[in-house]
MARVOVEX-439744 format. One record per residue (C-alpha): residue number from 1; x, y, z. Coordinates in Angstrom, 1 decimal, padded with zeros to 4 digits, m for minus. Last residue first. Layout:
[NUM, [X, Y, Z]]
...
end
This chain:
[57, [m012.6, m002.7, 005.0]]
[56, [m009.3, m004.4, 004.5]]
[55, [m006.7, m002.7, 003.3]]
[54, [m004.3, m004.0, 000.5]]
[53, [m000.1, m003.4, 001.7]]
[52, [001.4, m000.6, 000.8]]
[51, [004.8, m002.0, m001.5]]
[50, [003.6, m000.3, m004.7]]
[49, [006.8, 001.4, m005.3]]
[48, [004.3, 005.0, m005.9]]
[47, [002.1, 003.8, m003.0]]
[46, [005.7, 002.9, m000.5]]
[45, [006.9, 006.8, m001.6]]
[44, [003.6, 008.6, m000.9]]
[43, [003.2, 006.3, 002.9]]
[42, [007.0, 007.7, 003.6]]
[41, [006.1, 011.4, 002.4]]
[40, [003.2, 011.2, 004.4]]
[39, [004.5, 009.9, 007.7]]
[38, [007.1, 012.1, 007.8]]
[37, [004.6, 015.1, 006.7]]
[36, [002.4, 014.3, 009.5]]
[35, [005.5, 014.4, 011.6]]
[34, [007.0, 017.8, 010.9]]
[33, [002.9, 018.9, 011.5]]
[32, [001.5, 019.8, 008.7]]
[31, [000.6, 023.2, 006.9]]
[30, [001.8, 022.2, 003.5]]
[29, [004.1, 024.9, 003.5]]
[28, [004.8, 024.4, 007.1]]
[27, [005.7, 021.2, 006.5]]
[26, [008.0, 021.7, 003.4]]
[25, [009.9, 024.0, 006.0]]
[24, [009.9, 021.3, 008.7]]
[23, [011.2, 018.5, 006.3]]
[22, [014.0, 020.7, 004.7]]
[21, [015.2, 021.9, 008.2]]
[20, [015.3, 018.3, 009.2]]
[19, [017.5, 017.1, 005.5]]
[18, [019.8, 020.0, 006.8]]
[17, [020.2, 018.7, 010.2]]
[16, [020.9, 015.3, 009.5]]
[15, [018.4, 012.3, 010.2]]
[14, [018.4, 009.9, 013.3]]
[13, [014.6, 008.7, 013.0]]
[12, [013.3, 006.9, 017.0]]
[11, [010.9, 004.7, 016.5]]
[10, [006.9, 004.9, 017.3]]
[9, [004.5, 002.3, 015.8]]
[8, [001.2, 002.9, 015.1]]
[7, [m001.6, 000.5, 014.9]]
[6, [m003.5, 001.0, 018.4]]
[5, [m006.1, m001.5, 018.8]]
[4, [m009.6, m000.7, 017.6]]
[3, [m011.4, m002.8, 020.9]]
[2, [m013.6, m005.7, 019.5]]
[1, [m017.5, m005.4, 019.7]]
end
């Protein structure tokens, strides 16, 4: 069987302090980490351009 290899990426996000504070309170409202909701408002806004790419299964 093939090893699962890792398919995320880490980078380093320079973002100003008041668009931070915004992120971390919407977090905690949905109860996700300041990352998780990163990486969900970035997936939410490449499905609504339609630029995710088709996964395989």
């Amino acid at each position: 069987m093939a090893k699962k290899e890792n398919t995320t990426k880490n980078f380093i996000l320079r973002i100003d302090a008041d668009t931070m504070s915004a992120i971390e309170a919407w977090a905690a409202d949905e109860f996700r980490s300041t990352n998780g909701q990163l990486q969900w408002i970035i997936t939410e806004a490449l499905r609504r351009a339609k630029r995710l790419p088709r996964q395989s299964n």
